[in-house]
N, C-alpha and C positions, 0 to 999 in steps of 0.2 A: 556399421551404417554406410551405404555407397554415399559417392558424391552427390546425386541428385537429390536424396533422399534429407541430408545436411544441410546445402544451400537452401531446401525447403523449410527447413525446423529454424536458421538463423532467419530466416527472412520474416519466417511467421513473429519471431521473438521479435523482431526489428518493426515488425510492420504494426505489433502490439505497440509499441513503443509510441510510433509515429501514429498509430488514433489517437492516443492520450494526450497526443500534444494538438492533435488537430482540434480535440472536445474542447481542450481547456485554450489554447489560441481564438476559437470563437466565441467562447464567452467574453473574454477577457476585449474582442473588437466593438461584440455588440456593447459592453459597458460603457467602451469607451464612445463608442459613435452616440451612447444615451447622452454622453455629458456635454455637448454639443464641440468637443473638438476635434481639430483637424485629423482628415485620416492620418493612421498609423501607417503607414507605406511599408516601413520594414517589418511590422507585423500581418500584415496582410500574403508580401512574397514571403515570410516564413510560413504561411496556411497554405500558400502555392507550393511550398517545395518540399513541403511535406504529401501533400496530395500526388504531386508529381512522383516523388522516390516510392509511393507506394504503388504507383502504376506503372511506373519501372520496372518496378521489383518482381510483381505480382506476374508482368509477359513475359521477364527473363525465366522465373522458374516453371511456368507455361499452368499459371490461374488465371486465363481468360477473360471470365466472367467477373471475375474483381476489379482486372484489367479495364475491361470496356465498361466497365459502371463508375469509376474510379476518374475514367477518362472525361465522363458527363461531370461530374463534379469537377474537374481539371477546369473545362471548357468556362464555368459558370466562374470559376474563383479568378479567372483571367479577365472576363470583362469588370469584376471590381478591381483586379488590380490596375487597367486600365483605365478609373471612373468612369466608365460606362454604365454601370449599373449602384444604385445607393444600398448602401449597408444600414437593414430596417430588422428590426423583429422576425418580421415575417420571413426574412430573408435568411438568416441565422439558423430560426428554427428548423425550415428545411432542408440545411445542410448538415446540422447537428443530427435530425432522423437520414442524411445520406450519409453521414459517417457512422451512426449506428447499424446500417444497412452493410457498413462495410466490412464492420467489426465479424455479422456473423457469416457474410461471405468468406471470411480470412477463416474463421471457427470452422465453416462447411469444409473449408478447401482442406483443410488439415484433417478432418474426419473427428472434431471435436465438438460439433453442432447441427444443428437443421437449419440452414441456406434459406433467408424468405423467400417464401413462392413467388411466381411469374406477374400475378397481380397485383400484389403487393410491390416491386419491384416496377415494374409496367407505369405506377402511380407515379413513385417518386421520379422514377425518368423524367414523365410528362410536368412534375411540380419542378424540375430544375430547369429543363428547358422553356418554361412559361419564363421563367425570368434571361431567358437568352432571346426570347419572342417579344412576344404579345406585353410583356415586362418592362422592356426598351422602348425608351420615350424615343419622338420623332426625334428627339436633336439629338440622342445617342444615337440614331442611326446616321444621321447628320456627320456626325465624327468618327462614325466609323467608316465611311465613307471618304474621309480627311483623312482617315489612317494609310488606308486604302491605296489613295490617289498617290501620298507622299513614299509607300511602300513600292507602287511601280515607276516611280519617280528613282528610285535607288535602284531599281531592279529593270531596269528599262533593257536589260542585254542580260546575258549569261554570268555568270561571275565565276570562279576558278578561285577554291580555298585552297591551302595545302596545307594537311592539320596532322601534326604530330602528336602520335594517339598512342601514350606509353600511361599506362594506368598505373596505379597502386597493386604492388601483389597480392594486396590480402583483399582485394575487390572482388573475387568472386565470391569467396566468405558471404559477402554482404550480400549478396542476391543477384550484382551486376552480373550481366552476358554479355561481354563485347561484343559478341554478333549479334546481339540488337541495337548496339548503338549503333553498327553499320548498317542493319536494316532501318533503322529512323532517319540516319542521313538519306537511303534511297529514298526517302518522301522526297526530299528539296532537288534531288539530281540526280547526276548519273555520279555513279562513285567508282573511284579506279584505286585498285591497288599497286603501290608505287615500289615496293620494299617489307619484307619483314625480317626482323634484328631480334636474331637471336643467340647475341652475345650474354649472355643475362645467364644462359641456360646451363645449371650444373651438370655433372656427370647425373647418367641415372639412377643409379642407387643414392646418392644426396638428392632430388627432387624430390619437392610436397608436393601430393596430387591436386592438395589445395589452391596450389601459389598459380602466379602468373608470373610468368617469365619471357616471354612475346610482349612486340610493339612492333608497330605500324607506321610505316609512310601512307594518309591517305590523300587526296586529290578527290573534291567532291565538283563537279560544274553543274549549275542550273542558276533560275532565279530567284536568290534567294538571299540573305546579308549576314553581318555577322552574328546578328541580333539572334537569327534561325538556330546558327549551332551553338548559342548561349543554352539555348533552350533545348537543345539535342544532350550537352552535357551538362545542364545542371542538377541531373543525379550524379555523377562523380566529381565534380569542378572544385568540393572542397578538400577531396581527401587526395586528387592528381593534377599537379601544373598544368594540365592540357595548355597548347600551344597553336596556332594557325594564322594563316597569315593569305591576303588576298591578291593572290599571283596574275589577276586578271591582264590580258596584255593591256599597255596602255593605260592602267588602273589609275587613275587622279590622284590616289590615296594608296598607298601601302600600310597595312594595319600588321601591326603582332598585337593579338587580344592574350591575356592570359585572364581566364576568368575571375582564378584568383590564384595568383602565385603563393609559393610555400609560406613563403616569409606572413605573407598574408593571412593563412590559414589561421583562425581564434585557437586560441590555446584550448588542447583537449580534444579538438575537432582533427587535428595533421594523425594521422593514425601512424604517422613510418615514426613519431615521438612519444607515441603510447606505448607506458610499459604495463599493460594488460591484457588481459586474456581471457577467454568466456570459456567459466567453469560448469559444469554438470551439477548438479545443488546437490547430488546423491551423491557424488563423489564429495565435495564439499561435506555431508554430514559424516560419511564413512571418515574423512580426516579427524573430523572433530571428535568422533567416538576415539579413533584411537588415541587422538591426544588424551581425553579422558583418562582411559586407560593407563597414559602412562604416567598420569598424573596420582592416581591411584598406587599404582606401582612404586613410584619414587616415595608416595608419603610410610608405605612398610619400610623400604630401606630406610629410612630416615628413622623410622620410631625403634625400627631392629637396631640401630647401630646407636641410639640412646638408650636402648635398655638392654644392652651388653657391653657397657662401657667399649667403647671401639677405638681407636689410638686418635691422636689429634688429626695426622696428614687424612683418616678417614674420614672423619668429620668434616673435614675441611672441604676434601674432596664433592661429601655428600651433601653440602650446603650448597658447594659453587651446581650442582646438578638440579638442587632444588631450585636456583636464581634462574638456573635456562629453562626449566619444567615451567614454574610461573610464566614467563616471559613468552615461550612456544606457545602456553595454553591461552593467554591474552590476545596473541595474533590471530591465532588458529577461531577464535571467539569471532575477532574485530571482521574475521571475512564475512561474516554471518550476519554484520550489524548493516542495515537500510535505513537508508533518510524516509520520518514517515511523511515525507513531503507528499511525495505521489498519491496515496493513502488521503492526504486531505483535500489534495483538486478533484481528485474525482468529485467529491460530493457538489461541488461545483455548480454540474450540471445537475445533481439531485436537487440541490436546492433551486435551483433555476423553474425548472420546470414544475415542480410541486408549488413554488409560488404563485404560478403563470395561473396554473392550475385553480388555485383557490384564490384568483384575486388581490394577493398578497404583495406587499413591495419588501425584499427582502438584503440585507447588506452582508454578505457574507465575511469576514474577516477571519485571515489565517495566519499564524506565529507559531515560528520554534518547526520548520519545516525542514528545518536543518536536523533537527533531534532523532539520532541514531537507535535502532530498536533490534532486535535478534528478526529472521527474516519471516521465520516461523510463525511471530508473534505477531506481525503486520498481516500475515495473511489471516492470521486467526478473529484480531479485531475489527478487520475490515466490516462484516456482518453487521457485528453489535456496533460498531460507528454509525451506521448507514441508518440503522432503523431510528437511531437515538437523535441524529439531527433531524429525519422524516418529522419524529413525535415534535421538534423542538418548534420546527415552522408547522405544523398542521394543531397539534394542543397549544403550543407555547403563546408564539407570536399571532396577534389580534392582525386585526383586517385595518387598511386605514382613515375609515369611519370609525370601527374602534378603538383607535390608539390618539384618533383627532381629540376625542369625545374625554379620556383618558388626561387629554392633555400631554401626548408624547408627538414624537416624529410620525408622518407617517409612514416611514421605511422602520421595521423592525430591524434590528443588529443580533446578529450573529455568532457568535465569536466560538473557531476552533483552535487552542492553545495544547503545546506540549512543551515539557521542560524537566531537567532531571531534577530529582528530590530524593535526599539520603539515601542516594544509591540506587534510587529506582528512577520510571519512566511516567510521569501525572499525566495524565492529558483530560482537556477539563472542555464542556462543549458548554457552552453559556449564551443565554439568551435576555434582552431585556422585555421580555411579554408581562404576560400576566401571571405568572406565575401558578405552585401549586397550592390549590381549594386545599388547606390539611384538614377544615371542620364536612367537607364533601368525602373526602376520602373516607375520613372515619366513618360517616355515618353510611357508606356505601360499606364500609367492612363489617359494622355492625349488624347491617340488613343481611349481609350475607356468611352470618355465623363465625366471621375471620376471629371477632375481637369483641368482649362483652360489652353491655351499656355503661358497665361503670368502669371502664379501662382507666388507667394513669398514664397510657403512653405518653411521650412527651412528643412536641411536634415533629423533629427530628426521628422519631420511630414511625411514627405516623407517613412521613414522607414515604420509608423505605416498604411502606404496603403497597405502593403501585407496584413493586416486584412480585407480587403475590399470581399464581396462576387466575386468570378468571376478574379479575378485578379491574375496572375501567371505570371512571367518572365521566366522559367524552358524553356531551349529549347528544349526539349523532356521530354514527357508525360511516365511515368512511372506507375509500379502498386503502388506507393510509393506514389507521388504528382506530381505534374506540370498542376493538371486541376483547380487551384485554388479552390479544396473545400479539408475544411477541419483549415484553420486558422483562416477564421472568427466565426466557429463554440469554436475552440480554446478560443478565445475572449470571446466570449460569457457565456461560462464554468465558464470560470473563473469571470467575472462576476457578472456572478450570486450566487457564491460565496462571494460578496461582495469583490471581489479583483481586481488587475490589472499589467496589464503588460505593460513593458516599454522593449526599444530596445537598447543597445547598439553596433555597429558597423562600424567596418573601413574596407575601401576596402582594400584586400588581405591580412589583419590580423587575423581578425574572427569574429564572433558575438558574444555577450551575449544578452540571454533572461532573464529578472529579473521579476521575477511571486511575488507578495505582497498579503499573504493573512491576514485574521482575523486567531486567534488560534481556535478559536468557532465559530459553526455557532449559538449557541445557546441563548449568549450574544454579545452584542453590545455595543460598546464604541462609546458617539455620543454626537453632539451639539443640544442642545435644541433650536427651531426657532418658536419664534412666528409670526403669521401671521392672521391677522382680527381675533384678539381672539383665534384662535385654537394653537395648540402648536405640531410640526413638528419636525423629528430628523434625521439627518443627519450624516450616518458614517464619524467620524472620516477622519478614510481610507481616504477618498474622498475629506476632507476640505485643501485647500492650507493656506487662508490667509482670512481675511473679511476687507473690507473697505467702507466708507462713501466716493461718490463719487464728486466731483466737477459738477455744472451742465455744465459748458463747456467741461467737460470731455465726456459726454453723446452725441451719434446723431446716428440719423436713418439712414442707408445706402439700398440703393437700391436693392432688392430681398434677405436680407441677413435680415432685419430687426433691432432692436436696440441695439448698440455699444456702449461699454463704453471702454474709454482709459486707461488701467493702466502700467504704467510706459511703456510705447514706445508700447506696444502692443494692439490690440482693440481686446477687446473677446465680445464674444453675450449676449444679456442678456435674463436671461427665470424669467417669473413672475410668482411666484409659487401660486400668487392666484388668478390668470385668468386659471393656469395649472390644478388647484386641484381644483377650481369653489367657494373659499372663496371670502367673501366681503372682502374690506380691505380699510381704511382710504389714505393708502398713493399710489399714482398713480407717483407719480415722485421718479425717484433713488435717487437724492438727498436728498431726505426728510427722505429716508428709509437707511437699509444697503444693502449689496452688500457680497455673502459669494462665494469666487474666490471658485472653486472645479476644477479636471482634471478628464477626461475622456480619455483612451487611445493614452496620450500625450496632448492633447489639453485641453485647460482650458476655461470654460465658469463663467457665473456668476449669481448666485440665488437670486432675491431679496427677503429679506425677511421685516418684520416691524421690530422685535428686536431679539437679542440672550441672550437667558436665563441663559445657563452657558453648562457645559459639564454634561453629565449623564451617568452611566454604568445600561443600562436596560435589562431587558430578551424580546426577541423577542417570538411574538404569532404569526402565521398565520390568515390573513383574509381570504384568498382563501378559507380556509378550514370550517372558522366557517362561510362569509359572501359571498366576492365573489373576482376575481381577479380583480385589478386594475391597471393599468397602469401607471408606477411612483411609486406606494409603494410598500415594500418588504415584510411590516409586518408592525405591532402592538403593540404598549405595554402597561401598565395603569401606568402610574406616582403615586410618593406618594400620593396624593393627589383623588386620583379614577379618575381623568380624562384618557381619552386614546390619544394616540397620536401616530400618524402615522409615520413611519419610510422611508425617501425618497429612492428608489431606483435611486441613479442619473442617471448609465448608460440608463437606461430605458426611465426616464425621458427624457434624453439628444436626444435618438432614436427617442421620439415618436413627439417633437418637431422640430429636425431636419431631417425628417426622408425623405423629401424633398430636401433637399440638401446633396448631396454625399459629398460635401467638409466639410459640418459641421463634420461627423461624421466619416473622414478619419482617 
């Protein structure tokens, strides 16, 4: 990759970064300006300086048109930071659509999107500038006018900075071009170069083509203060002491500004103190595989050297290799783990606007943003997150006439939570609405052949039919939901994630959704199953209880197939080696085990021959190296060099019940 091509791809990463903070900073002003207090000041110059460093960024790597649209947003965030203009709804919204506008101008410039057209575009100009017009009251012009006066008042001659202009090495990384800082100082004056010091500079075969190793003596004169080159550098001023000082003759005042010295710099923010590095995610997974690997690797030496009796010092040896193998494969993991913080602001502004939308007064609350997840797995839930809070404010939560009438607030509450549990990742979306109709539901499944008249489901099953294809009780169709697509896909997602979701809900209190995932998709925490010799592994996740059944417990029912009783209930049974095409010694459940698992509420039953014990394996894909199978997720090689196949039960559960609607409700 050349240099230009790099400073583009970091900038684009960077400049993602900085909408996210821009979307969620605005929400977070308009909240607060609702609750009638005082502006936030420092969160406002954080919405400036985030706008700012994107239009910085965006002319140093030469995207113009982000640039100059970027710059109109600049102009308008400068008169609130000013108070010049009030922070309203109205006002919010149109910058949230000008930061969505800029979102996919970043996506065009990178060649990852279609760029809004000119009219589109054309609009929002004219809707940010109305509030730099026709927006501004007479007495804001009034003050700006007092700005004005007081600004030629300081400015009333020439001034003469001399600004010691030695940057951060790792500032071009970031997007910065010194030569546009020194083209934005030519706005205010005439700028002279005084000196350039290039002590700094190693031999050339030690140079990174990356770094910067040059600094500047510059000398700007015009009219202008020091307030101008705050605002010249404040895309770099946190990561470089810049310095300048105003040599004017005669000058009343001798100023050294630093805008904000090192010492000063927020921890995490001074980059020459950061021990981190921005890795390639492919490279990152390429590590992890071969840690894998050698994790595989080390568990044969280990089992070879217990079943050849191997001398102590061997043993010894091979245990202190298994403590680093563990250890290497925990790090090597932890790089992969994201806060799913980010992950729940977004929806943020879903929720925002889907309210606005429908009328709705809505409280979002978010916890456990801290809570670490594999990175794979955040991108993957992202989706099914997004539609599941959409349903929670458009089905969930009532209007607030309806929730007056109810007797509740009329702000619905919200709540998105995560937190670890016995080793996995919960995250549960909870609402206080009106909860799920279960005599609606059913009688919409009955109507539509899901489930007979005289069903036993209990409410709890009953719930988990809204995952059903085709199934919606909504009694108006919206661009949101009500055409039932969209939550068995939900289901599915998750899934295939090796996770699951269960329902919590009472009529006219609210729902919870409780999402259970793996922390990794990478490893696997599983029960080892033999079956006619081969050896089979079963998430965890998925295992309830195993038991050896009574044969009275056991019988065949009519189009439903073979039933076994455990404790008052009859669940199905699937025989994993009529399913997977193994021979197998034992044909009766009684003779064999019986491993309970649940699938979307409901619990079925696995025979297997025996269970071997629990194992933590790295998953391989077969897809990739053989071919898909139906029922397995993956592959792994035991200590031992054998391989063994890792059940997908969901899958499994589909492809045997895939026949009966009530199996898999």
């Amino acid at each position: 990759m050349d240099l230009d091509a790099e400073l583009k791809s970091i900038f684009f990463e960077e400049g993602r970064e900085h909408i996210a903070s821009l979307e969620e900073d605005l929400i977070q002003l308009e909240n607060e300006s609702g609750t009638g207090q005082a502006v936030n000041h420092e969160l406002v110059n954080r919405i400036f300086r985030s706008a700012h460093t994107i239009k910085g960024g965006a002319g140093s790597v030469g995207f113009g048109e982000l640039s100059g649209f970027t710059h109109t947003v600049e102009n308008v965030l400068d008169r609130v930071r000013e108070n010049q203009i009030s922070i309203t709804q109205e006002l919010v919204s149109v910058l949230l659509n000008a930061v969505d506008c800029m979102s996919r101008l970043l996506d065009a410039a990178m060649g990852e999107g279609t760029p809004p057209d000119s009219t589109e575009l054309a609009a929002l100009v004219a809707q940010l500038n109305s509030h730099l017009g026709d927006a501004v009251s007479a007495a804001s012009a009034l003050a700006d006018q007092a700005t004005e006066k007081v600004r030629r008042q300081k400015t009333d001659r020439d001034h003469t900075f001399a600004i010691d202009l030695k940057l951060h090495p790792q500032v071009m990384q970031n997007g910065t071009d010194p030569l546009m800082l020194l083209t934005e100082l030519k706005d205010h004056g005439q700028v002279t170069l005084k000196a350039v010091h290039t002590e700094n500079c190693p031999p050339l075969e030690q140079m990174d083509p990356y770094a910067l190793y040059l600094s500047w003596d510059v000398e700007v004169t015009g009219r202008l203060t020091g307030a101008d080159l705050d605002n010249v550098f404040i895309f770099v001023s946190d990561e470089s002491p810049l310095r300048y000082r105003d040599i004017t003759p005669e000058a009343p005042v001798v100023k050294k500004a630093v805008p904000r010295s090192a010492s000063e710099v927020a921890p995490g923010r001074d980059r020459s103190k950061l021990n981190s590095v921005r890795v390639d995610t492919d490279r990152l997974d390429r590590l992890v595989n071969l840690v894998g690997e050698l994790v595989i690797g080390q568990a044969r030496v280990t089992q070879t050297t217990q079943s050849t009796g191997a001398a102590p010092e061997v043993t010894a040896a091979v245990e202190a290799l298994e403590r680093i193998t563990r250890d290497l494969q925990d790090e090597a993991m932890g790089m992969r783990m994201l806060p799913i913080g980010p992950t729940f602001v977004q929806f943020q502004r879903v929720v925002r606007d889907l309210a606005m939308s429908q009328g709705k007064e809505v409280s979002l609350q978010i916890s456990g943003q801290e809570t670490e997840l594999d990175k794979s797995i955040i991108e993957k839930i992202s989706d099914p997150l997004k539609h599941m809070v959409r349903n929670a404010v458009d089905h969930g939560l009532e209007t607030p006439e309806e929730r007056r009438q109810a007797g509740k607030s009329e702000t619905g509450e919200l709540v998105l939570s995560a937190f670890h549990s016995e080793g996995n990742i919960v995250i549960e979306i909870s609402d206080d609405g009106k909860g799920l109709d279960a005599a609606a539901i059913a009688a919409k499944a009955v109507k539509e052949g899901l489930i007979p008249p005289d069903h036993t489901l209990s409410e709890t099953e009953i719930h988990q039919l809204i995952f059903h294809p085709g199934l919606s009780t909504a009694k108006q169709v919206t661009d949101v939901s009500g055409r039932g697509v969209g939550m068995d896909v939900v289901k599915r997602n998750i899934e295939e994630l090796r996770g699951r979701v269960q329902i919590q809900s009472t009529r006219g209190a609210g729902s919870t959704f409780r999402i259970t995932l793996p922390l990794t998709l990478a490893i696997i925490d599983g029960m080892a199953m033999s079956v006619g010799g081969e050896v089979f592994l079963v998430p965890l996740l998925s295992i309830v209880e195993s038991i050896r059944p009574q044969a009275r417990d056991v019988q065949t029912v009519a189009e439903r197939g073979e039933m076994v009783q455990v404790r008052g209930d009859v669940l199905p049974v699937i025989r994993l080696h009529e399913e997977l095409n193994v021979f197998s010694e034992y044909r009766r459940p009684e003779e064999a085990l019986l491993i309970v698992v649940e699938v979307a509420g409901r619990r079925y039953c696995l025979l297997v021959d025996d269970i071997l014990g629990q194992q933590q394996v790295v998953i391989k894909s077969i897809e990739q190296n053989y071919a898909k199978v139906v029922g397995v997720s993956g592959a792994t090689i035991l200590g031992d060099g054998r391989v063994a196949m890792i059940i997908d039960v969901p899958a499994l559960v589909r492809k045997v019940f895939e026949h009966q609607s009530v199996g898999m409700a």
